[in-house]
C-alpha positions in Angstrom: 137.6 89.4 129.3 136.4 85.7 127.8 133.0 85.8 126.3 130.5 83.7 127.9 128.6 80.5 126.8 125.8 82.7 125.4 127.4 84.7 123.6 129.6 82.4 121.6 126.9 80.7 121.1 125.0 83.2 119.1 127.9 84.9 117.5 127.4 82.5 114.6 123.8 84.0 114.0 125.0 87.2 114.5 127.7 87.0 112.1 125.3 85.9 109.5 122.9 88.5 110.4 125.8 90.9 109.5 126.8 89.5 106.0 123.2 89.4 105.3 122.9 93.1 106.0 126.1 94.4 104.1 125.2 92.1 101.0 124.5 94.6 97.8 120.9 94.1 96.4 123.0 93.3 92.8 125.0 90.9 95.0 122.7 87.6 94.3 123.5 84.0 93.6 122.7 82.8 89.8 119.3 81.6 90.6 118.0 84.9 91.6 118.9 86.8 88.4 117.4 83.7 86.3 114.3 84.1 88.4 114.5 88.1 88.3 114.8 87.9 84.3 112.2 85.3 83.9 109.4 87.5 85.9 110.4 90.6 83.7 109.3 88.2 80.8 106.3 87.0 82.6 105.2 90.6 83.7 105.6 91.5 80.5 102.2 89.9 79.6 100.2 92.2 81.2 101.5 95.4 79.5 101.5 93.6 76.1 98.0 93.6 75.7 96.9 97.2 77.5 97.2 99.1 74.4 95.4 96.5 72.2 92.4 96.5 74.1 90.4 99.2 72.2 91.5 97.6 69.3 90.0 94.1 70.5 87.1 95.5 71.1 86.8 97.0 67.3 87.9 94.0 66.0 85.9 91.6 67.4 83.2 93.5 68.0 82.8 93.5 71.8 81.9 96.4 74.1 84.4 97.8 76.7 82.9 95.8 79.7 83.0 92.5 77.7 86.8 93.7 76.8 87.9 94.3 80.5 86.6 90.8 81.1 90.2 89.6 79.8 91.5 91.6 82.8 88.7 89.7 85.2 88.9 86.4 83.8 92.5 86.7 84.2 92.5 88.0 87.8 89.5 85.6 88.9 91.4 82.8 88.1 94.6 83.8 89.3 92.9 84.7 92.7 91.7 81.3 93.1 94.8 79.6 91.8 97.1 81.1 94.6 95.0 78.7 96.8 96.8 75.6 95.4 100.3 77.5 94.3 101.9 76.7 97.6 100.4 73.2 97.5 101.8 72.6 94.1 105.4 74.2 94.9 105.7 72.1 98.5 105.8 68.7 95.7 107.2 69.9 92.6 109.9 72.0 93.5 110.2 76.1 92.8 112.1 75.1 89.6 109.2 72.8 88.1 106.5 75.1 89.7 107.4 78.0 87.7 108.0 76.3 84.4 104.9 74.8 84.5 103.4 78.0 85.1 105.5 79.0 81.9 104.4 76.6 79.6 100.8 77.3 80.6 101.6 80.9 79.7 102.8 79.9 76.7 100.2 77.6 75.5 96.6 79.8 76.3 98.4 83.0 74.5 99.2 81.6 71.5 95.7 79.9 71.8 94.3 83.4 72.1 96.4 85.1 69.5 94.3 81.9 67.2 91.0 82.7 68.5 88.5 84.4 66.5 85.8 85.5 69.4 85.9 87.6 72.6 84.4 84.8 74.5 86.6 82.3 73.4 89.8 85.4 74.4 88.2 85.5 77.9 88.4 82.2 78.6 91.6 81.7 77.0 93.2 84.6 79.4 91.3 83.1 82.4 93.9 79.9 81.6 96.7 82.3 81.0 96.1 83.4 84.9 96.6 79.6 86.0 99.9 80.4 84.3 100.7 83.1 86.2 99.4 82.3 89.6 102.1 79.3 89.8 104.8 81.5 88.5 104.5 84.8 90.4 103.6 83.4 93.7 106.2 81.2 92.9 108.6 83.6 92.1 108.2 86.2 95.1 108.8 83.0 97.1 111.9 82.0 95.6 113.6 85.7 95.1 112.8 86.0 98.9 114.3 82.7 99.7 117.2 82.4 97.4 118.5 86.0 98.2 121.6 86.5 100.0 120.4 90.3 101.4 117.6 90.0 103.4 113.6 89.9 102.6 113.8 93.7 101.8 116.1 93.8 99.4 115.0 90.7 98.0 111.5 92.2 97.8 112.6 95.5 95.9 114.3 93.1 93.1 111.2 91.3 92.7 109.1 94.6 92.2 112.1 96.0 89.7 110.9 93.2 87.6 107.6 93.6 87.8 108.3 97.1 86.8 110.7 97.0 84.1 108.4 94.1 82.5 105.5 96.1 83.0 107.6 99.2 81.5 108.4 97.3 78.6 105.7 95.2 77.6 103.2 98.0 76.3 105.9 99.6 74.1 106.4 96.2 72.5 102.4 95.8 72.7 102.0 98.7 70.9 104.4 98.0 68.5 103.1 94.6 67.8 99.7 95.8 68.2 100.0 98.2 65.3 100.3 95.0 62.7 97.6 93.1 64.8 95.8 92.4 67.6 97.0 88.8 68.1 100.3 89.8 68.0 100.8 90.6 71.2 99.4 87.1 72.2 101.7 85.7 69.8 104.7 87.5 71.1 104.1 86.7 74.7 104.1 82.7 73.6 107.6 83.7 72.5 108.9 85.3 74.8 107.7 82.2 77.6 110.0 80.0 75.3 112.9 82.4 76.2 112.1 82.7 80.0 112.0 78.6 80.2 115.2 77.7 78.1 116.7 80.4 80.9 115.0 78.9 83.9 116.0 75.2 83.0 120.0 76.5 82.4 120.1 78.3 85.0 118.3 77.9 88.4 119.5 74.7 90.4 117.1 71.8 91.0 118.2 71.4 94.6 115.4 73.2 97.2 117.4 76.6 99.0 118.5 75.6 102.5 116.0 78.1 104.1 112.9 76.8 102.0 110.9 74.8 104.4 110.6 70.8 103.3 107.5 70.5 104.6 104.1 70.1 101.8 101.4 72.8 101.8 97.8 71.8 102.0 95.2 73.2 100.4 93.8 74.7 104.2 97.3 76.6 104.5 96.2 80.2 103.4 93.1 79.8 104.7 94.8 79.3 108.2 96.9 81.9 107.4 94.4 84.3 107.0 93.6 83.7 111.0 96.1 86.4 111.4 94.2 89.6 111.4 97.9 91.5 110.1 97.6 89.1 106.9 94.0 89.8 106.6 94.3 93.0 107.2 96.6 93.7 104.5 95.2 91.4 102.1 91.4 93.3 102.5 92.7 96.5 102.0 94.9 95.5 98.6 91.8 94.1 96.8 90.3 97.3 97.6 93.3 99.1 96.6 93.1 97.5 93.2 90.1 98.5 92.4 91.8 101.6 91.9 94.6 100.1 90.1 92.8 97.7 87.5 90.7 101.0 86.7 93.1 102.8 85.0 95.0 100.0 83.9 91.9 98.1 81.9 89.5 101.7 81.5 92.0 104.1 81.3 92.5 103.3 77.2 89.3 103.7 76.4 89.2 107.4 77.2 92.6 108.3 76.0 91.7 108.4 72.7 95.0 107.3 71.0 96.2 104.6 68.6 97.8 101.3 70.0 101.3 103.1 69.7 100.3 106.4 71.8 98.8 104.1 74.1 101.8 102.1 74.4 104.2 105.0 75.1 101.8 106.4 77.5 102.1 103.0 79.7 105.9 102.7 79.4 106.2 106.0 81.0 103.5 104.6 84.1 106.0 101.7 83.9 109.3 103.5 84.0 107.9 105.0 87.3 106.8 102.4 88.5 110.2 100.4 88.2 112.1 103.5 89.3 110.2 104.2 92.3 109.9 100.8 93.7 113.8 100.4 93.8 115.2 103.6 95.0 111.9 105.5 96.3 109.8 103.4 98.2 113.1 102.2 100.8 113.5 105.8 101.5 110.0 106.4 102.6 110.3 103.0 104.5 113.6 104.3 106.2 111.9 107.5 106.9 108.2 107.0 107.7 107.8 103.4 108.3 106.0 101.2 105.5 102.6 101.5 107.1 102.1 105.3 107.0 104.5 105.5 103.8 101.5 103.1 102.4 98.6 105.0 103.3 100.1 108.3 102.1 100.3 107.3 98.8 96.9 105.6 98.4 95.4 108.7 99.7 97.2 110.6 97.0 96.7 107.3 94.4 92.2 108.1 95.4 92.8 111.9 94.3 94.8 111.2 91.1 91.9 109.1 90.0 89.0 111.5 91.4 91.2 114.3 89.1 90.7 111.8 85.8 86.9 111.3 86.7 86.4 115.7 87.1 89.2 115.8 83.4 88.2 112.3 81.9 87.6 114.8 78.6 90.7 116.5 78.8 93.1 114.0 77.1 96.4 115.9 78.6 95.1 115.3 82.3 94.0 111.4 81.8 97.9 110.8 80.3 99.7 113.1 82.8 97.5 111.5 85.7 98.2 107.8 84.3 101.8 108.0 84.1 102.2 109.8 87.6 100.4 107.0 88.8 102.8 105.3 87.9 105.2 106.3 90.9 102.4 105.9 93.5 101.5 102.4 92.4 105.5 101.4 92.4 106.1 102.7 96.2 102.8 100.9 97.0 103.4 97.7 95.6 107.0 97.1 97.2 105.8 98.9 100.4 102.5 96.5 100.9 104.6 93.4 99.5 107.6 94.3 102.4 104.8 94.5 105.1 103.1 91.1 103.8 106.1 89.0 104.3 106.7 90.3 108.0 103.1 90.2 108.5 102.3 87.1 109.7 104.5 83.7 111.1 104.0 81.6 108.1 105.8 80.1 105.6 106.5 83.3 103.2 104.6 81.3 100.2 101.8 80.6 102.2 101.3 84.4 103.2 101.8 85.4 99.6 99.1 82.8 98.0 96.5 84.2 101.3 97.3 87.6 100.3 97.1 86.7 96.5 93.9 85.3 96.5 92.3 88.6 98.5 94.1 91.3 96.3 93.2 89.3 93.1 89.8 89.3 93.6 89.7 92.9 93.9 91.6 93.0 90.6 88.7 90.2 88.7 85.8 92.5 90.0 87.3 95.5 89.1 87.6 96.1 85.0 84.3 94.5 84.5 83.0 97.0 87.1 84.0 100.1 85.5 83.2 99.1 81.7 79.9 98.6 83.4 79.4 101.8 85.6 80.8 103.3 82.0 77.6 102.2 80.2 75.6 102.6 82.6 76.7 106.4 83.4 79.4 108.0 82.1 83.0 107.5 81.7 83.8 109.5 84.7 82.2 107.3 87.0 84.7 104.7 86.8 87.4 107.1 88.3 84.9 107.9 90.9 84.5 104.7 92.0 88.0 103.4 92.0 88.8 106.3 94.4 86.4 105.7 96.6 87.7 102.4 97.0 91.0 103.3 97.3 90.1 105.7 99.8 88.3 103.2 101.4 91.2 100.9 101.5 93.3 103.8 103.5 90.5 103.8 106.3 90.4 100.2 106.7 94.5 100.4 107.2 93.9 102.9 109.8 91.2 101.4 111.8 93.2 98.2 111.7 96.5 99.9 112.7 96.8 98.4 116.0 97.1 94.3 114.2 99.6 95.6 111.7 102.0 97.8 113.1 104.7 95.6 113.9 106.0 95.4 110.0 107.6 98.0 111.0 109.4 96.8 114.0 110.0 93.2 111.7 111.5 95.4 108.9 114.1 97.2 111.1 115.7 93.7 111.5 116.2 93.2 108.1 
């Protein structure tokens, strides 16, 4: 029987559609694995300085709300960076995008591992956000693009970064921590020196062949957000990480341990984190679609915080309930990340600076919030709060349900 016209035709796509699906996730070209390694450097950064921040605010004399402001200054900026990420990457390249976001890195935290003031700190980690808006938008973009095994693969190896960085970073935090304060600032400069000199050997300058050519304007997320799935999504992480910046930037200050216990205790919300975003979270996708996987475990994220606010004095139950949050926030991440990418038909940068901007304004509100609702009230409230807006953030998926349950029908084709 001869095939017809039509079908010749698309056995090419077909064919690639195949290899695409049988490639390994640990079968990438060199450019992924320098970009994989350079964001577990990056990522890094933000455990580095968790289990300094009592410490900080000892040192330099600052209350925890003013301390959590290096979390918001940080996240404010990044938010409103994302804006011009995809603008900046359409003329300089992914290569030159994410080493200047390196070398800004670089520069502000070795400028804050000088400074002498918590002002001057919060302003010098606002700078250190510019940073890292251009690399990890950047770098979700060019994981997703460069891969050879499909968006959902591509995805996982970009949140097994983020989670073995995270993982890492606080025990070397606390270790550094334990000699100073600045030198977990310090040792973040160093380690950006390491991620370029890897970057610049080994990612190609050429663009990949499925990276559009075309330059990004500044209106492009905002037209992105036009699509109510992208919205959607994007709405319901900044409420979700209200939640998550809570215990990241409050939970510390009622752990009552040293920069070393503190440290340990984030590795293991780290290790969790990593694990579960790898193997876990494609289960629950294979099994319960990303969408209801999602909701299940923010509903079960709101009552792991409630449980700190009712034990916030019960040291046992703030660690236990920290690092099992660990696991919820891995799934989550890789599971809302997946759904983002198929969410909407734009470039996959431009969705990821739209959603950026909304989830990272969550994340600058956040930490401030809760030192805040901790001086105002107690230290409970905090946890409260962050459930409810998790909770919240599970409703607002529901209601919306209709606008974003095709992810699910887009993932089965990768």
């Amino acid at each position: 029987m001869s095939s017809s016209p039509e079908s010749v035709a698309s056995s090419p796509t077909k064919s690639a559609s195949n290899v695409e699906a049988k490639a390994g996730l640990l079968s990438q070209p060199r450019a992924v694995w320098a970009v994989f390694f350079a964001c577990i450097i990056a990522f890094m950064g933000l455990g580095l300085v968790d289990p300094i921040l009592v410490t900080i605010s000892e040192k330099l004399h600052a209350t925890p709300s003013q301390t959590t402001l290096l979390f918001t200054s940080y996240n404010a900026v990044m938010a409103v960076a994302m804006l011009v990420t995809g603008m900046i990457s359409s003329r300089l390249g992914i290569k030159w995008t994410l080493l200047s976001g390196i070398v800004i890195i670089a520069i502000f935290s070795a400028l804050g591992g000088l400074s002498n003031n918590i002002w001057a700190l919060v302003g010098l980690r606002g700078g250190w956000g510019l940073g890292n808006a251009l690399f990890v938008a950047t770098a979700l973009a060019a994981i997703v693009s460069l891969s050879n095994s499909g968006t959902a693969k591509a995805i996982i190896l970009y949140e097994a970064a983020i989670g073995l960085g995270i993982s890492v970073g606080p025990l070397l935090g606390g270790w550094l921590g334990g000699m100073s304060w600045r030198g977990p600032f310090l040792g973040v400069a160093s380690l950006m020196v390491i991620a370029f000199i890897g970057l610049i050997a080994l990612m190609p300058n050429a663009k990949p062949k499925n990276v559009s050519q075309t330059k990004t304007s500044l209106k492009d997320p905002f037209k992105a957000l036009k699509h109510r799935s992208l919205l959607v999504f994007g709405i319901a992480a900044a409420l979700y990480n209200f939640g998550f910046f809570t215990l990241l930037a409050f939970a510390p200050f009622v752990m009552g341990l040293d920069e070393h216990g503190i440290g340990f205790v984030f590795l293991g919300w780290g290790i969790l984190l990593a694990v579960t975003s790898v193997f876990m979270a494609p289960i629950l996708q294979r099994r319960f679609g990303t969408v209801k996987s999602m909701c299940f475990m923010l509903t079960i994220f709101a009552i792991v915080l409630a449980i700190m606010g009712i034990w916030t004095s019960t040291q046992w139950v703030i660690i236990a309930a920290v690092i099992f949050a660990g696991a919820l926030l891995g799934n989550n991440n890789t599971l809302i990340t997946t759904a983002v990418m198929n969410s909407a038909p734009v470039e996959r940068s431009t969705a990821s600076a739209a959603y950026s901007f909304l989830r990272f304004i969550g994340g600058a509100i956040a930490p401030y919030f809760a030192g805040k609702l901790a001086e105002w009230y107690n230290p409970s409230t905090p946890f409260y709060v962050g459930a409810a807006f998790v909770l919240l953030s599970v409703i607002f998926i529901a209601l919306n349900h209709n606008h974003i349950k095709h992810v699910d029908n887009a993932e089965v084709g990768h």
